[in-house]
C-alpha positions as a Markdown table, in Angstrom:
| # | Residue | x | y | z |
|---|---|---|---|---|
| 1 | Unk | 176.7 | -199.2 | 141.4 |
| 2 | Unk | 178.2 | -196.3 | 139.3 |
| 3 | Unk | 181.5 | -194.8 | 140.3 |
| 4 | Unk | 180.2 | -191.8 | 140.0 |
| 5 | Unk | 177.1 | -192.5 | 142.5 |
| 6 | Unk | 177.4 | -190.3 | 145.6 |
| 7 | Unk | 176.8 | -192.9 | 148.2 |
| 8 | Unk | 175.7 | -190.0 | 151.2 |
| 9 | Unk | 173.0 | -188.9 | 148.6 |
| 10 | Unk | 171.9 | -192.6 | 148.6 |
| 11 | Unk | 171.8 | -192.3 | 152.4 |
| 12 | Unk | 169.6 | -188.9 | 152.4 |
| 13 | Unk | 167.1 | -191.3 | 150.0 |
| 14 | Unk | 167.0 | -193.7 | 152.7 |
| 15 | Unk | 165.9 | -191.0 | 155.0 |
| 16 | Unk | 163.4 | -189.6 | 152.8 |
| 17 | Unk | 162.3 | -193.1 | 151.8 |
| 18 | Unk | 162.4 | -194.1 | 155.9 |
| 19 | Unk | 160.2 | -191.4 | 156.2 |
| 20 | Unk | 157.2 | -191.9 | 153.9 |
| 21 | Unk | 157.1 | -195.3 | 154.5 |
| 22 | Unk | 156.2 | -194.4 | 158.3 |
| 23 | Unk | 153.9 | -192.0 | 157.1 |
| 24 | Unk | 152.1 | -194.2 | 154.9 |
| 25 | Unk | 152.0 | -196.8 | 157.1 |
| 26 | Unk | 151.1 | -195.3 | 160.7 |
| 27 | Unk | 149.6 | -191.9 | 159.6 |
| 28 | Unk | 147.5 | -191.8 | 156.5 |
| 29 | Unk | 145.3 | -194.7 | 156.5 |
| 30 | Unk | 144.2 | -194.2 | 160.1 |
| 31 | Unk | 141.7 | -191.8 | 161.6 |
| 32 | Unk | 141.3 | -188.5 | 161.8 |
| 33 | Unk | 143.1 | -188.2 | 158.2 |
| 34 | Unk | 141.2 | -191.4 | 156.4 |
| 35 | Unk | 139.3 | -194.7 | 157.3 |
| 36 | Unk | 141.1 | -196.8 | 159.3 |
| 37 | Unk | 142.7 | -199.4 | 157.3 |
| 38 | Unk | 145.2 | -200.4 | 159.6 |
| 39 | Unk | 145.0 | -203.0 | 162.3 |
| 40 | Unk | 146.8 | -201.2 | 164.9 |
| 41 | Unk | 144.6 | -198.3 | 164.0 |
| 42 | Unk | 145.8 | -194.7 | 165.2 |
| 43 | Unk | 147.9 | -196.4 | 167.7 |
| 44 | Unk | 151.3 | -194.7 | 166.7 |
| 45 | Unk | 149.8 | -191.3 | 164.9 |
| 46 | Unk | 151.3 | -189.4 | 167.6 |
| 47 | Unk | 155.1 | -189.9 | 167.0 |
| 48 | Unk | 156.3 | -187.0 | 165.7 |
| 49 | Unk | 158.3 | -188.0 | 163.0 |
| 50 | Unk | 155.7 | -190.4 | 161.7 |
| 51 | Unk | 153.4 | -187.3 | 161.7 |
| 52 | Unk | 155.9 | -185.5 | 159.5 |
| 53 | Unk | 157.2 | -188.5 | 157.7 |
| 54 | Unk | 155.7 | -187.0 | 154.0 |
| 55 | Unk | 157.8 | -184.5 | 154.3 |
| 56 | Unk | 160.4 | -187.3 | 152.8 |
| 57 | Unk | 159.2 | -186.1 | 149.3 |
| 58 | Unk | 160.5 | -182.6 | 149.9 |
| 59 | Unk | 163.8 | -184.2 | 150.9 |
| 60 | Unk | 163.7 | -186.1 | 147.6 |
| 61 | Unk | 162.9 | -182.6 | 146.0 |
| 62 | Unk | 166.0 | -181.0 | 147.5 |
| 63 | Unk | 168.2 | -184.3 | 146.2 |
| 64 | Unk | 166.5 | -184.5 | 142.3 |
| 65 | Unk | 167.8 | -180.6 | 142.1 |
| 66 | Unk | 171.4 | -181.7 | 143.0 |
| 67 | Unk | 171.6 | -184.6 | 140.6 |
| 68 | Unk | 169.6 | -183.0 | 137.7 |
| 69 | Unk | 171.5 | -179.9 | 137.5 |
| 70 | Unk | 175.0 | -182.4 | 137.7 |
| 71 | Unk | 173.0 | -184.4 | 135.0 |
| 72 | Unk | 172.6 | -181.5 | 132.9 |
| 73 | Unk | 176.0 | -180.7 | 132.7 |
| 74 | Unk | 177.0 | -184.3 | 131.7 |
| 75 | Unk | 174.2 | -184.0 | 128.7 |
| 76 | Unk | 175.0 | -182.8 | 125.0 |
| 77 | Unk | 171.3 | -181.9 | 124.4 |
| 78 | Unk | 168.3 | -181.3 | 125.7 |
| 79 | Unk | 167.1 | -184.6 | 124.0 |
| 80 | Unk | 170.0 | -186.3 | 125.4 |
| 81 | Unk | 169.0 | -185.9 | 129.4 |
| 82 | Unk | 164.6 | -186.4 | 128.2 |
| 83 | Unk | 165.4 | -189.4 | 127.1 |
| 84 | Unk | 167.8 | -190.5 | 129.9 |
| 85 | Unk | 165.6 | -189.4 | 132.3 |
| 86 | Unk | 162.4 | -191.4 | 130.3 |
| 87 | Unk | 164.8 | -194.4 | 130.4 |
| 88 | Unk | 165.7 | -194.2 | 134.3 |
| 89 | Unk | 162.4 | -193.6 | 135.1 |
| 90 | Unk | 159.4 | -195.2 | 132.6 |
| 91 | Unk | 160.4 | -198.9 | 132.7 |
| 92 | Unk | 160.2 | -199.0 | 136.5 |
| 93 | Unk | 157.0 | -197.1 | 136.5 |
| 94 | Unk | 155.7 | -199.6 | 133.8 |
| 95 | Unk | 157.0 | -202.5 | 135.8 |
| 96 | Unk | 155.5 | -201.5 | 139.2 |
| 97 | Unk | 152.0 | -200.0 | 137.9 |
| 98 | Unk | 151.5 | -203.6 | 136.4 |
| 99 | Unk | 152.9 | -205.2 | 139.9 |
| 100 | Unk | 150.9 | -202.6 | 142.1 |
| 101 | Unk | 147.3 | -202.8 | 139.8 |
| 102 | Unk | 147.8 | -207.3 | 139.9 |
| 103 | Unk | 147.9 | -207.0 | 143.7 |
| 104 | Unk | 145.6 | -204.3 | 145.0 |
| 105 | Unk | 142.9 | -205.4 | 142.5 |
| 106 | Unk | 142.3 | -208.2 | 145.2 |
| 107 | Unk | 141.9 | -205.7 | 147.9 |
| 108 | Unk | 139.3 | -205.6 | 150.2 |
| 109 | Unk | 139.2 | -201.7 | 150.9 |
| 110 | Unk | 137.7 | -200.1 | 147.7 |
| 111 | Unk | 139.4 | -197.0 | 148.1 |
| 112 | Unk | 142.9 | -198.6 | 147.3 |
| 113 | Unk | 141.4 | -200.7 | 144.3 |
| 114 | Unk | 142.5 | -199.7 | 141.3 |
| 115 | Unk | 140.5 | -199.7 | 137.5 |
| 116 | Unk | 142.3 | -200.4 | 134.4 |
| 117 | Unk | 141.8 | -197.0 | 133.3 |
| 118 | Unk | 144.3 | -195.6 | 135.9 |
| 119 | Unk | 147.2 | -196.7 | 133.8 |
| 120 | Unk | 146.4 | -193.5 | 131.4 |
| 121 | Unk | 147.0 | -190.8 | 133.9 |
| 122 | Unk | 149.8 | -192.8 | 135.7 |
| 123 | Unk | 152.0 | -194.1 | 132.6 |
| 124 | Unk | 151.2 | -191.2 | 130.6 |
| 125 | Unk | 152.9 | -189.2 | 134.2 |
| 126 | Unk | 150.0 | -186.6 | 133.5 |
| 127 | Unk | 147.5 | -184.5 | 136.2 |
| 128 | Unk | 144.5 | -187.3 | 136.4 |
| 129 | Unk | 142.1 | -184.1 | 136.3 |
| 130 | Unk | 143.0 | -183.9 | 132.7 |
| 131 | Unk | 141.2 | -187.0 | 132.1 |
| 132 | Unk | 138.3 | -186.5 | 134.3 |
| 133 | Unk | 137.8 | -183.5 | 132.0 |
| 134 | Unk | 138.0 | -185.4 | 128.6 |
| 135 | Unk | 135.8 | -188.6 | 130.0 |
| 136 | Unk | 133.9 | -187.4 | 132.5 |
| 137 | Unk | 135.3 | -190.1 | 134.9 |
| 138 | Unk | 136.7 | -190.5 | 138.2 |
| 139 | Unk | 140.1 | -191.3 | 136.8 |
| 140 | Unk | 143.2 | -191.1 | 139.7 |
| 141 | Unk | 146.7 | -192.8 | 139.8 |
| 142 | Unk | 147.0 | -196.6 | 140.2 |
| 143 | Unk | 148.1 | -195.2 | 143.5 |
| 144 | Unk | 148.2 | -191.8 | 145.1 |
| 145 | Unk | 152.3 | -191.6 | 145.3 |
| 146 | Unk | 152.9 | -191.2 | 141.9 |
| 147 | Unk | 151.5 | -187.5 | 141.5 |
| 148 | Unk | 155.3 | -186.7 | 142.7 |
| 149 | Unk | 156.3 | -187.5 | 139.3 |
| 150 | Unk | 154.2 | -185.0 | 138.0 |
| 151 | Unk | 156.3 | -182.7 | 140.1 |
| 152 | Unk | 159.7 | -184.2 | 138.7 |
| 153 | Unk | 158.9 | -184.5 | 135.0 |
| 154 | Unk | 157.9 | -180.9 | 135.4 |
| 155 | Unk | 161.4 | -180.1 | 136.6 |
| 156 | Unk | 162.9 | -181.6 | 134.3 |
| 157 | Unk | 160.9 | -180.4 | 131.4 |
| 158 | Unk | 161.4 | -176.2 | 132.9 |
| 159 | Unk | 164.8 | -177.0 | 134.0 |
| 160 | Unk | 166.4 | -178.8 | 130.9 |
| 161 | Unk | 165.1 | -175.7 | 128.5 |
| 162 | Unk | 166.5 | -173.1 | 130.8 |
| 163 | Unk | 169.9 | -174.8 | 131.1 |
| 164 | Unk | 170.3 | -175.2 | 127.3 |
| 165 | Unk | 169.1 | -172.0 | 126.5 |
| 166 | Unk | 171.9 | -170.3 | 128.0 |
| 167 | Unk | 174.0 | -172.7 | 130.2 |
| 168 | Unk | 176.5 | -170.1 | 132.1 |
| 169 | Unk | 173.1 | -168.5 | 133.7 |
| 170 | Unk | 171.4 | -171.6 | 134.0 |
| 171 | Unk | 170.8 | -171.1 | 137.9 |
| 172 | Unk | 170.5 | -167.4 | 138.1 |
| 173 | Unk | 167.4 | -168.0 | 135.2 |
| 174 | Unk | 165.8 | -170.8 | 136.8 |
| 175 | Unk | 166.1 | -168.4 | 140.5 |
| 176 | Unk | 164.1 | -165.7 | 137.9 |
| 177 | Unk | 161.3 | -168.1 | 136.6 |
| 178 | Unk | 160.9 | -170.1 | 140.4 |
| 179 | Unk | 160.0 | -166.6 | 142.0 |
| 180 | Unk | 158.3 | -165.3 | 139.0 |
| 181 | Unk | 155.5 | -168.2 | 139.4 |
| 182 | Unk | 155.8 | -168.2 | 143.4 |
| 183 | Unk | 154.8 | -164.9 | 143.4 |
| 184 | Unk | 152.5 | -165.2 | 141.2 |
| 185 | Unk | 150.6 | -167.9 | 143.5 |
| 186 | Unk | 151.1 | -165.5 | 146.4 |
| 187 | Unk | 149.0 | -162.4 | 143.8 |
| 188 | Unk | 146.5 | -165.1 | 143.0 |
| 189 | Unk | 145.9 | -166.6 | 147.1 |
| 190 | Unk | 146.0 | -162.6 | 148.1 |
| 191 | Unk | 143.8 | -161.3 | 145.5 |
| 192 | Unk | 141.3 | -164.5 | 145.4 |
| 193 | Unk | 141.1 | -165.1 | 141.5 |
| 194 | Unk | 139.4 | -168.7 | 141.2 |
| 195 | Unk | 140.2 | -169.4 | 137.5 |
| 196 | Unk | 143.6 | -169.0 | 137.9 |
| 197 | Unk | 144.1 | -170.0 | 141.9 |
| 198 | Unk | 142.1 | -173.9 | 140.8 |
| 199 | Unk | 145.2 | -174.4 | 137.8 |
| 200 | Unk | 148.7 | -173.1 | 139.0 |
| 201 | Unk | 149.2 | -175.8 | 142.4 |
| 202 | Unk | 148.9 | -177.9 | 140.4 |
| 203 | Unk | 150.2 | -177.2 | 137.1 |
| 204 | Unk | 153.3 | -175.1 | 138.0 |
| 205 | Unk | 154.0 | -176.5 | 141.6 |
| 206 | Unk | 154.7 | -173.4 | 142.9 |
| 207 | Unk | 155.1 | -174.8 | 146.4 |
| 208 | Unk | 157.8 | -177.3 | 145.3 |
| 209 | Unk | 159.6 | -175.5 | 143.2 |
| 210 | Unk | 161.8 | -174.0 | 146.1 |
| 211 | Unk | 163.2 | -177.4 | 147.0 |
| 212 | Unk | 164.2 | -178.2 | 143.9 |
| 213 | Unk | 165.8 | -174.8 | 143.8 |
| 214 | Unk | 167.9 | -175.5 | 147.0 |
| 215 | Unk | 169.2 | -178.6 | 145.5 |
| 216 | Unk | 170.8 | -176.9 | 142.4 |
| 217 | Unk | 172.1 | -174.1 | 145.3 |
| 218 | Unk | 173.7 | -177.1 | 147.0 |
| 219 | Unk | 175.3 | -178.6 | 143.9 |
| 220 | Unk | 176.9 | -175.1 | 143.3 |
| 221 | Unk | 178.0 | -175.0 | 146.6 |
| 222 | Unk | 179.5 | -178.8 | 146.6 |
| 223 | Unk | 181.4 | -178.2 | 143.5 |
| 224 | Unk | 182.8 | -174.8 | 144.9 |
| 225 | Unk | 180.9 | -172.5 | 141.9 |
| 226 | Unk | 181.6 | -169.1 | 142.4 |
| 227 | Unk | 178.1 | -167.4 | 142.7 |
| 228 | Unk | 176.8 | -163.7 | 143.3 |
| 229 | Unk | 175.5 | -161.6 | 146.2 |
| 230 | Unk | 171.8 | -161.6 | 144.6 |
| 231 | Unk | 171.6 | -165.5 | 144.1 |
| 232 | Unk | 172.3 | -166.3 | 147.8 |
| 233 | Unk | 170.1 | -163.3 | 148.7 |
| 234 | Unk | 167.5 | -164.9 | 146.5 |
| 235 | Unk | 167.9 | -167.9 | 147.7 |
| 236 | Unk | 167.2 | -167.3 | 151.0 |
| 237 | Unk | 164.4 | -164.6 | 150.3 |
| 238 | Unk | 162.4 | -167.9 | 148.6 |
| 239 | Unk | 163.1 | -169.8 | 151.1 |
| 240 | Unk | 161.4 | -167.2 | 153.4 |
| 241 | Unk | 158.5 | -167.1 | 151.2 |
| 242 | Unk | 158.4 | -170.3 | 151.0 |
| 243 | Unk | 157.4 | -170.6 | 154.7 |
| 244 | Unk | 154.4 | -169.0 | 153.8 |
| 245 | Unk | 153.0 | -172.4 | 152.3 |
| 246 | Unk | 154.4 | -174.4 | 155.8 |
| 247 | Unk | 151.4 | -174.6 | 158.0 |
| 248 | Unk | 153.0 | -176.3 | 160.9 |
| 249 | Unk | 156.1 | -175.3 | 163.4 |
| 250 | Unk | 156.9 | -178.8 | 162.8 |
| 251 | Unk | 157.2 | -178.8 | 158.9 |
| 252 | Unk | 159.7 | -175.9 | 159.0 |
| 253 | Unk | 161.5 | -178.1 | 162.0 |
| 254 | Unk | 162.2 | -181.0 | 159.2 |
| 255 | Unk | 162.7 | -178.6 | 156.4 |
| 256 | Unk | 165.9 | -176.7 | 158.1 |
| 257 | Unk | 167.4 | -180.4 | 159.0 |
| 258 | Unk | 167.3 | -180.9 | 155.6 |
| 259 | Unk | 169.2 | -178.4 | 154.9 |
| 260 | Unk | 171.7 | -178.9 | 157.6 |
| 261 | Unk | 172.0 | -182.5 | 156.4 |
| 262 | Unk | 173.2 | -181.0 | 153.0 |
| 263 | Unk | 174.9 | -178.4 | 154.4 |
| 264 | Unk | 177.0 | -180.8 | 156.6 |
| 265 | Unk | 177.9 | -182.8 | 153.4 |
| 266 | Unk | 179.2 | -180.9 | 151.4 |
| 267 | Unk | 181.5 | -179.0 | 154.0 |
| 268 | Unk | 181.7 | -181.8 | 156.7 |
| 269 | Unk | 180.6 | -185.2 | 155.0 |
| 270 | Unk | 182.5 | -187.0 | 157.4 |
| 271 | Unk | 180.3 | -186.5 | 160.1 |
| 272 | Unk | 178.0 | -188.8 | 158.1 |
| 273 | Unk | 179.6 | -191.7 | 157.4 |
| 274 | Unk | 176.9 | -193.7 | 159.6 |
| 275 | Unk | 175.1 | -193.5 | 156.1 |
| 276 | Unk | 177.4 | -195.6 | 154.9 |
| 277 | Unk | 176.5 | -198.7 | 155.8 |
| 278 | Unk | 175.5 | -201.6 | 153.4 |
| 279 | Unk | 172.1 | -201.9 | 154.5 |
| 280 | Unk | 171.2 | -197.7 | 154.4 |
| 281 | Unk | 173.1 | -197.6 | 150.8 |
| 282 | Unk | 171.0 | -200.5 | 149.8 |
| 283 | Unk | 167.6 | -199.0 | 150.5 |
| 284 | Unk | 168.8 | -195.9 | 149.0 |
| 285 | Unk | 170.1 | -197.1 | 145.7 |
| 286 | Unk | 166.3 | -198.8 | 145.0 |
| 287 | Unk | 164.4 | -195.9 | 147.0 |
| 288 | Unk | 162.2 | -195.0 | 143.7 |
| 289 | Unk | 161.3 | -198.9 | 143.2 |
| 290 | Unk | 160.6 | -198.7 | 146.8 |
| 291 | Unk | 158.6 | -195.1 | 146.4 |
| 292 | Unk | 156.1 | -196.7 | 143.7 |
| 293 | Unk | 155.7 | -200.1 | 145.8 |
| 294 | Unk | 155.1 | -199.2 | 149.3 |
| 295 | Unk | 152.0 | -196.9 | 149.8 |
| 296 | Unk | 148.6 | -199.2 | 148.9 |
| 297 | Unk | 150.8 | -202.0 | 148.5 |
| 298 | Unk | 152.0 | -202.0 | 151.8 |
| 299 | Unk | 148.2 | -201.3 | 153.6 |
| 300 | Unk | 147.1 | -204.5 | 151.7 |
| 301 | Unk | 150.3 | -206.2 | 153.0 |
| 302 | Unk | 150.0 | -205.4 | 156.9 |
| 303 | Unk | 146.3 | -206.3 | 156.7 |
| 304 | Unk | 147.2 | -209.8 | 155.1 |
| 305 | Unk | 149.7 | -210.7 | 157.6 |
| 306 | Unk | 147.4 | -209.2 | 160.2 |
| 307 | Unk | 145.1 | -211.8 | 159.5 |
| 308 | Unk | 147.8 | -214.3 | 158.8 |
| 309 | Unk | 149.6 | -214.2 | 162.0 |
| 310 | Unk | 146.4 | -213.2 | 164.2 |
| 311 | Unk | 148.1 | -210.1 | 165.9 |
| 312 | Unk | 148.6 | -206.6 | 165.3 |
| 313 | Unk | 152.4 | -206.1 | 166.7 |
| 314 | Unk | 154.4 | -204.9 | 164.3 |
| 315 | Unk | 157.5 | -207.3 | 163.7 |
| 316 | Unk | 154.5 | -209.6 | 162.5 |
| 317 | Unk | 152.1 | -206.8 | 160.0 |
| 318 | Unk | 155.1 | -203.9 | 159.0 |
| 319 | Unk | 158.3 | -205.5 | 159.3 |
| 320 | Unk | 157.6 | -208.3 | 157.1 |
| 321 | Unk | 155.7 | -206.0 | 154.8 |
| 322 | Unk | 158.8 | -204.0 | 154.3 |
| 323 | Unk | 160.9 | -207.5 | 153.6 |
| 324 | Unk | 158.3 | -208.1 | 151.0 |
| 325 | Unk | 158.5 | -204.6 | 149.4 |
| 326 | Unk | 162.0 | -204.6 | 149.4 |
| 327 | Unk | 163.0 | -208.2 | 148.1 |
| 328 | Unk | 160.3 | -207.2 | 145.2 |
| 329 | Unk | 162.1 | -203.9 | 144.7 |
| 330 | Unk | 165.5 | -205.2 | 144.2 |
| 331 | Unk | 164.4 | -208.0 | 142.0 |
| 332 | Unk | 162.4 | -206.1 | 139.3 |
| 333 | Unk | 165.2 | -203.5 | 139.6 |
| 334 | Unk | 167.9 | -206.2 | 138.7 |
| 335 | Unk | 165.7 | -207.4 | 136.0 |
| 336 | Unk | 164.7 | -204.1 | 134.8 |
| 337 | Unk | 169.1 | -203.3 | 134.7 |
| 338 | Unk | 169.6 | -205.9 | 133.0 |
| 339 | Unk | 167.1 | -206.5 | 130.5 |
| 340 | Unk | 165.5 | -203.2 | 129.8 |
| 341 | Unk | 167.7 | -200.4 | 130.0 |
| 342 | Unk | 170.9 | -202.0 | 128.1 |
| 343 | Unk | 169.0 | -202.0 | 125.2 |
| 344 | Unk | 166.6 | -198.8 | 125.7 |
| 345 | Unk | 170.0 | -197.1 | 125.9 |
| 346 | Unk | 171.2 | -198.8 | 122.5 |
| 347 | Unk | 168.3 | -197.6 | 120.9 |
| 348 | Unk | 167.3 | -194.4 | 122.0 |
| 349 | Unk | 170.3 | -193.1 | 122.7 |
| 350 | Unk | 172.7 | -193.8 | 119.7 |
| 351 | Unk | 171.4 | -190.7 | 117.7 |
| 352 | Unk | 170.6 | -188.4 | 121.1 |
């Protein structure tokens, strides 16, 4: 583990983790929301916080803004972070889209079986709907989670080019261009114009581009950055907008414990040291491996052990699902450490 590595931010990605797994595993494959895939079948869809457990990706959001704008910082160039950021992220992708499209092609739910043509959209990290376009196919991800890296390479393409552009009003011109395109979603819902309103969700992200905002607010905050008046007044006016795209009492409920989460570590971050322990920090550290392995995976996993162990209680489908996902995580992980990225680095890097 890095001495720099922030071990609570490593707990919050257990969290987020914790909660899309329960999501993905009580809440999505069951009815009303799909066919029922699992064998406890809707059983659990009314917990609350499994019902709300997707909301983990926003929480990710809020954490990728506070590392990439401390990543930033540490970079000489804007080719410098692309290429670290193509090197933390591509080999595992590549590793587990292999892993995930070996496994679920012997599924028996044909909605979760993936065709060799997936890999395009999903190693290429582009919208699938670009190739649908160019092929005329029905062309998706090797599995559904991965259009969150659509979200993140975005971020990182926007946020890298304002920062080197002028670094000393890297957050008060990323604050301009995150409201200039939230407001222009809000012009294009209010005014109804089709074109436009079928494009911008999802080529601009308008309604994820505050979370990643409040994570480079946080990082300001955490390293005591002196800022103005107008950012924390714009801060909080896009976070009020923001509301605009939460549909449920309960989705704002999880967003604001985010932020107290954050809010507590930075200015109280001893009142979390119970995500400390080995086992949180663990699941935290290989959270992405975890991220890309878990979703269809996981469906195909509780149904085998369903059938394996004759039952539907869960320390016999999830729990050793999860073992499964996890040991798999942290060995391709360790492989991937060792044998891919020492070298990636060498090469790439050397002239960055």
């Amino acid at each position: 583990m890095s001495k720099n590595r922030i071990t609570t931010l490593d707990g919050f990605r257990c969290l987020a983790i914790i909660g899309v797994i329960l999501y993905h595993f009580f809440i999505l494959f069951a009815k009303p929301f799909s066919t029922d895939y699992y064998p406890y079948h809707n059983k659990y869809s009314n917990i609350f916080f499994f019902r709300y457990g997707y909301l983990g990706v926003q929480f990710f959001f809020i954490i990728s803004g506070f590392v990439i704008f401390m990543t930033l910082k540490n970079c000489k160039n804007i080719k410098e972070f692309l290429l670290k950021r193509f090197i933390r992220l591509w080999p595992t992708l590549l590793f587990f889209s292999i892993l995930n499209y070996a496994f679920l092609s012997f599924s028996p739910y044909e909605a979760i079986t993936p065709q060799p043509v997936y890999f395009l959209p999903t190693l290429t990290i582009t919208e699938p709907r670009i190739w649908w376009k160019i092929f005329g196919w029905d062309i998706k991800f090797i599995d559904g989670v991965e259009w969150t890296l659509l979200c993140e390479v975005y971020f990182y393409l926007v946020s890298s080019v304002i920062f080197f552009l002028n670094k000393k009003r890297f957050f008060q011109n990323w604050l301009l261009y995150s409201s200039f395109i939230v407001l222009l979603h809000l012009a294009i819902i209010a005014f109804k114009i089709p074109r436009l309103g079928n494009y911008v969700p999802w080529l601009l992200f308008p309604s994820y581009l505050m979370f990643f905002s409040l994570g480079i607010y946080f990082y300001c905050l955490f390293t005591k950055q002196r800022l103005s008046l107008s950012i924390h007044v714009a801060v909080i006016l896009l976070f009020v907008i923001q509301l605009v795209f939460m549909q449920k009492p309960g989705e704002i409920a999880f967003i604001l414990s985010f932020i107290i989460l954050f809010l507590i570590f930075i200015y109280k971050n001893s009142w979390l040291n119970f995500l400390s322990s080995k086992a949180i920090i663990t699941v935290g550290i290989y959270s992405y491996s975890i991220y890309l392995f878990h979703n269809n995976i996981g469906v195909l996993l509780i149904h085998s052990f369903s059938k394996i162990f004759k039952s539907t209680a869960l320390y016999l489908t999830v729990l050793p699902a999860c073992i499964v996902i996890l040991i798999t995580c942290m060995t391709v992980e360790k492989i991937i450490n060792k044998f891919i990225h020492p070298p990636l680095r060498a090469i790439l890097l050397k002239k960055a």
